[in-house]
DOGU-870474 format. One record per atom (N, C-alpha, C, O): residue number from 1; atom name; x, y, z. Coordinates in steps of 0.2 Angstrom, whole numbers, plus 5000, padded with zeros to 4 digits. Layout:
N
    n  atom     u     v     w
  NUM    CA     X     Y     Z
...
END
This chain:
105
    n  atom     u     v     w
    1     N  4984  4881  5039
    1    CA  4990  4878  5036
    1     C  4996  4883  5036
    1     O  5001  4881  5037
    2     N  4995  4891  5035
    2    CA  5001  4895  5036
    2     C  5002  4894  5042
    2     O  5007  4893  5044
    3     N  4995  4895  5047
    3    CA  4998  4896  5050
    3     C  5005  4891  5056
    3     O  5010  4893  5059
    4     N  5001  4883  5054
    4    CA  5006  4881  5057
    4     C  5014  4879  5053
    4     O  5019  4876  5055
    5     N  5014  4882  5047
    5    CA  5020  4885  5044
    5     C  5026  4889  5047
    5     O  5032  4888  5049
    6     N  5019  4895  5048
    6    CA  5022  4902  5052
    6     C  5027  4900  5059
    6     O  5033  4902  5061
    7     N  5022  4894  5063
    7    CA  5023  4894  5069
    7     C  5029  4888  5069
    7     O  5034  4888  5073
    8     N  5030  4882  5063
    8    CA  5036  4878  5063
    8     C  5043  4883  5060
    8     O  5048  4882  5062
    9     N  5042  4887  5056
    9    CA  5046  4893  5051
    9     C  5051  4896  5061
    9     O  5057  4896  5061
   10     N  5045  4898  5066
   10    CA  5048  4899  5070
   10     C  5054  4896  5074
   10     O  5060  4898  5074
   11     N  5049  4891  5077
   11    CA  5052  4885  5082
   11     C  5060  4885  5078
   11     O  5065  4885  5081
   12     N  5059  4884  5071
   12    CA  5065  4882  5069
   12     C  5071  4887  5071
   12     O  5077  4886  5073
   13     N  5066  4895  5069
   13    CA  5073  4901  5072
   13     C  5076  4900  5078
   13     O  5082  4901  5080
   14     N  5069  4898  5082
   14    CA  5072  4898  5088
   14     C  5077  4894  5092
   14     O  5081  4895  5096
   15     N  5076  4886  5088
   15    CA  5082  4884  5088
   15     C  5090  4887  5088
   15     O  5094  4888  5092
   16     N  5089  4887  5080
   16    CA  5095  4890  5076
   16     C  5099  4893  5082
   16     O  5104  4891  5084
   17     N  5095  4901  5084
   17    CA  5095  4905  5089
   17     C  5098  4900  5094
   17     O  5102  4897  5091
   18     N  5098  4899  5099
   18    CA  5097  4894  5105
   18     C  5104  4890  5103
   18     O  5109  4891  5106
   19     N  5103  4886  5097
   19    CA  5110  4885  5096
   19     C  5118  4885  5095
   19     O  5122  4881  5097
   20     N  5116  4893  5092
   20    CA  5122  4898  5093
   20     C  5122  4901  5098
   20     O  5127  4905  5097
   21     N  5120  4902  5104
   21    CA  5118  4904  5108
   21     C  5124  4900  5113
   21     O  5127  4903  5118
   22     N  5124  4893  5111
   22    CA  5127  4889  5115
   22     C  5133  4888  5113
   22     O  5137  4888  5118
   23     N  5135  4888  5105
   23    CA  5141  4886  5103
   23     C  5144  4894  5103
   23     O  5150  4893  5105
   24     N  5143  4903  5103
   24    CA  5146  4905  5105
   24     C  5147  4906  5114
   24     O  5152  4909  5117
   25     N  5143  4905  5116
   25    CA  5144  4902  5126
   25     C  5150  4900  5126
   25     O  5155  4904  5126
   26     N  5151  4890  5124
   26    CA  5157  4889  5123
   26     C  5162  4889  5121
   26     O  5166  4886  5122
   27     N  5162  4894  5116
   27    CA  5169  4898  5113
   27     C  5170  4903  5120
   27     O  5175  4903  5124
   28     N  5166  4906  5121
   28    CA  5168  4912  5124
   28     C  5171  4909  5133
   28     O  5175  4912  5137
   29     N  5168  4903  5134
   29    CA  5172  4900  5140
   29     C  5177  4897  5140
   29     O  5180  4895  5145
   30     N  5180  4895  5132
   30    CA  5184  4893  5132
   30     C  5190  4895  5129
   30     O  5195  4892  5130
   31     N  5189  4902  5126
   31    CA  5193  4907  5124
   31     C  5194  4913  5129
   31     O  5196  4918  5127
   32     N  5192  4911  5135
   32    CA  5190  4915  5138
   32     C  5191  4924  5139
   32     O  5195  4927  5143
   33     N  5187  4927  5134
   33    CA  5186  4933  5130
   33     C  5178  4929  5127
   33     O  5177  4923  5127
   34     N  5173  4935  5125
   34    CA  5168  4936  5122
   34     C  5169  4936  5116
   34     O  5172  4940  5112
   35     N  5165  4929  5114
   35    CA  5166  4929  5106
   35     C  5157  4929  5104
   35     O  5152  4927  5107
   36     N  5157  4931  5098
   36    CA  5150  4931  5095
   36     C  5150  4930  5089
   36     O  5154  4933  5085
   37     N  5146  4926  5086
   37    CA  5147  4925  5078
   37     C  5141  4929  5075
   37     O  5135  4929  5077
   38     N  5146  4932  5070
   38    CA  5139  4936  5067
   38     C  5139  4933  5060
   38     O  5143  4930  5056
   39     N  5128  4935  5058
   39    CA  5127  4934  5053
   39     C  5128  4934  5049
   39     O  5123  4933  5046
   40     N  5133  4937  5046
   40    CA  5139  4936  5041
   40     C  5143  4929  5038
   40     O  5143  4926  5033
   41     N  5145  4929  5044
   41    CA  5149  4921  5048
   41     C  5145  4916  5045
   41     O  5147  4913  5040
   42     N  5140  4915  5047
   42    CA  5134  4910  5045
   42     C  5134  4909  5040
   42     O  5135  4904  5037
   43     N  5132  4916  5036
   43    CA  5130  4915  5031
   43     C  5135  4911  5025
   43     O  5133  4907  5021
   44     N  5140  4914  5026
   44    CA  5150  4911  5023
   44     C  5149  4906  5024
   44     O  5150  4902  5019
   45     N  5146  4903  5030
   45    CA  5148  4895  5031
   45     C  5143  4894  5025
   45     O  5145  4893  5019
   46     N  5138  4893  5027
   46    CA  5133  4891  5022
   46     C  5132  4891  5016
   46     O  5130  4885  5014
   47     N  5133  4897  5013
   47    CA  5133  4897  5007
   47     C  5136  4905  5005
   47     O  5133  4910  5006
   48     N  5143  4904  5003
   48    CA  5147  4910  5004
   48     C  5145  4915  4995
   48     O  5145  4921  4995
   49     N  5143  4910  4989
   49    CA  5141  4912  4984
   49     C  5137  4918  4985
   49     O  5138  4924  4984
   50     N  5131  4915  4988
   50    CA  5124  4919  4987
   50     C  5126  4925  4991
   50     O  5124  4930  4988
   51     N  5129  4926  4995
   51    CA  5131  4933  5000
   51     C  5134  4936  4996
   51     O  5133  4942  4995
   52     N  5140  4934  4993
   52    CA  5141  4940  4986
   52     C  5139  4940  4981
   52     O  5142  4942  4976
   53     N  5131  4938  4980
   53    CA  5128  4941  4975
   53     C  5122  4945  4979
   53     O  5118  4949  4976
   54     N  5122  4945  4982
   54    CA  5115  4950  4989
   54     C  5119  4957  4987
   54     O  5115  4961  4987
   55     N  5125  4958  4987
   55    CA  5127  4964  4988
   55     C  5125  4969  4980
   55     O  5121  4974  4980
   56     N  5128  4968  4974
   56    CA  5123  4972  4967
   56     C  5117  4969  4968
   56     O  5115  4970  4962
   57     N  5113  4966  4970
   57    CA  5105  4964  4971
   57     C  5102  4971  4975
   57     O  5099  4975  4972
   58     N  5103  4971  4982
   58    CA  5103  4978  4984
   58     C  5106  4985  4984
   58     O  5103  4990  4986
   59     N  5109  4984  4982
   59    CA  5114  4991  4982
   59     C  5111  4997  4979
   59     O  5112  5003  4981
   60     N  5107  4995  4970
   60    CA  5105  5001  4969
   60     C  5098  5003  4972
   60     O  5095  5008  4972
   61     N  5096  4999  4974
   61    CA  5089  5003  4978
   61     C  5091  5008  4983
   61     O  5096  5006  4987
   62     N  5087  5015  4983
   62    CA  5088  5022  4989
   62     C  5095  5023  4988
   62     O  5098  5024  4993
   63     N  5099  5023  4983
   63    CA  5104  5025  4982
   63     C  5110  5023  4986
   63     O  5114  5026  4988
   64     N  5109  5018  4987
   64    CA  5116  5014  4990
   64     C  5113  5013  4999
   64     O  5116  5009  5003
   65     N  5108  5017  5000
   65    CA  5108  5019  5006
   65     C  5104  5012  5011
   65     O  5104  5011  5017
   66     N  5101  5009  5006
   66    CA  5099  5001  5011
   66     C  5105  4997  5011
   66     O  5107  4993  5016
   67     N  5107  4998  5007
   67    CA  5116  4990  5008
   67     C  5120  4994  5015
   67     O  5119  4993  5021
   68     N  5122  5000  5011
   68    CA  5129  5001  5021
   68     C  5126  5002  5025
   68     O  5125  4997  5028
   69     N  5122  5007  5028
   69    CA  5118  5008  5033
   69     C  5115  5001  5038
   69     O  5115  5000  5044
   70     N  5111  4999  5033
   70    CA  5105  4994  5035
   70     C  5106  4988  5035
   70     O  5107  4984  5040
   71     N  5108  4986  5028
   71    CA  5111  4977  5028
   71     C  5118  4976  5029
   71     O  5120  4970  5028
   72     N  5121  4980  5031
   72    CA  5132  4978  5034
   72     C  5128  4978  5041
   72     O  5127  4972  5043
   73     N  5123  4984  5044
   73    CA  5123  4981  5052
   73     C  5119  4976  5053
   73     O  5119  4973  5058
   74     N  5115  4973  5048
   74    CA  5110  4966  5051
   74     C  5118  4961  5048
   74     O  5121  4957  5052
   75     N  5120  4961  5045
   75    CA  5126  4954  5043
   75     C  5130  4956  5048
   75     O  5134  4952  5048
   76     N  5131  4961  5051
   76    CA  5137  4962  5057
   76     C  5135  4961  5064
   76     O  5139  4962  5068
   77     N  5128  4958  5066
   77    CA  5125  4957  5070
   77     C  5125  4950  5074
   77     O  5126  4946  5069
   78     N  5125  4949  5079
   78    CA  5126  4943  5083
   78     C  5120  4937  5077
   78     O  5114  4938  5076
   79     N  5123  4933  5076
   79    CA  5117  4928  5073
   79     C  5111  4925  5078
   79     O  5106  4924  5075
   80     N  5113  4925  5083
   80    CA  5107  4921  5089
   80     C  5103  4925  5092
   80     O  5099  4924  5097
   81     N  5104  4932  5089
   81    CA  5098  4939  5089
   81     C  5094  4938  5083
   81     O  5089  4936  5083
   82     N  5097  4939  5078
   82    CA  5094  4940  5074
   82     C  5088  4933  5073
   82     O  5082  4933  5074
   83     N  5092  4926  5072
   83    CA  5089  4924  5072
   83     C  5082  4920  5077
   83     O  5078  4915  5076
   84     N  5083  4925  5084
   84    CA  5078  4923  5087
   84     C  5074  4928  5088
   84     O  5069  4926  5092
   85     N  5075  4932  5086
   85    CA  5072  4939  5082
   85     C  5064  4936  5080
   85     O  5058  4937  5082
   86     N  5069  4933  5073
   86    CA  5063  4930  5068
   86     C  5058  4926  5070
   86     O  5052  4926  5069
   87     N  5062  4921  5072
   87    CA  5058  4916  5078
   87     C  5053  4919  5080
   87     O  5047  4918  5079
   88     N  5054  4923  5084
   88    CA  5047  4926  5087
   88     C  5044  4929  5084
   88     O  5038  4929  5086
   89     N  5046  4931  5079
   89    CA  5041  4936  5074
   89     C  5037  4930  5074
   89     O  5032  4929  5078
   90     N  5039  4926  5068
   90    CA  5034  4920  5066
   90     C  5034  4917  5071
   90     O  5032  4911  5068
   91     N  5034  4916  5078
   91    CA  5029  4912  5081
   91     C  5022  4917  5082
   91     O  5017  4915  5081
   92     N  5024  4923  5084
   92    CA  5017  4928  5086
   92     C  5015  4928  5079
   92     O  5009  4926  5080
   93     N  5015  4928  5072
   93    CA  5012  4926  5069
   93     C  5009  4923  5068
   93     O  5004  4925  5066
   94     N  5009  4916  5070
   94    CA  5006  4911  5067
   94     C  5001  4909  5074
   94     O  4997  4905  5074
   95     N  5002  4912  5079
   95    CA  4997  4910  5084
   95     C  4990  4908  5083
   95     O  4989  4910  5077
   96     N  4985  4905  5086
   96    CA  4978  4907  5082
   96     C  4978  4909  5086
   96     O  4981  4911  5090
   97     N  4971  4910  5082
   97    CA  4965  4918  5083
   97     C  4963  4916  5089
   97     O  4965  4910  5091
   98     N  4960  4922  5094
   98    CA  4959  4921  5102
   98     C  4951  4918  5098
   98     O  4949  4917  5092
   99     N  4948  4917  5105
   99    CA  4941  4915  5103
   99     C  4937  4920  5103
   99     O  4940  4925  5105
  100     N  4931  4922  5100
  100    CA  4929  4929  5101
  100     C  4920  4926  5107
  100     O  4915  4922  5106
  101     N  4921  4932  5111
  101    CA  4917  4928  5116
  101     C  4910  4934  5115
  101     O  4910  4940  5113
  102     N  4903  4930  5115
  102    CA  4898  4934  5115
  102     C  4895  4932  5107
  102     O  4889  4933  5106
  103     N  4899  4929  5101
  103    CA  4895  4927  5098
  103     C  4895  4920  5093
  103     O  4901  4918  5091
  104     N  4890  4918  5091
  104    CA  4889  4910  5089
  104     C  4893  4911  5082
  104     O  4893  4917  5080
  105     N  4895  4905  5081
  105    CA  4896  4904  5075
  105     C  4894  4897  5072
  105     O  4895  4895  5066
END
């Protein structure tokens, strides 16, 4: 059951990825300059609240030093990486087990 969670949790990123993927393509040919939306962007769209509370949720962990460093460059990041990123995490995840050869079960 996780696992076909893990492996639908995927397919889904890999969408998303795939995507944006497309919708920045066609900006980028129709503005003709490279455009990229980052996960920041997304995130605004979607729900603009919760991303200004992510920021004092992390901050004081390590001394400030997981927010700027670590979380500005993943929200500053092309969104159809990241998210396809993930996708693949949780599809290799969720793979099943190979068979194991030589003994009964």
């Amino acid at each position: 059951m996780i696992r076909f969670l893990l492996r639908f949790l995927g397919l889904v990123y890999l969408a998303a990825a795939f995507i944006l993927v497309i919708y920045d393509g066609t900006k980028s040919i129709a503005g003709n300059r490279l455009y990229l939306t980052s996960l920041q962007t997304v995130w605004e769209l979607i729900n603009a609240g919760s991303l200004a509370k992510l920021r004092p949720l992390v901050e004081p962990y390590a001394g400030g030093l997981l927010w700027d460093p670590l979380t500005v460059t993943i929200l500053g990041a092309p969104a159809w990486s990241v998210f396809g990123i993930l996708g693949i995490l949780f599809v290799l995840l969720g793979r099943p087990k190979k068979p194991l050869i030589g003994y009964a079960r």
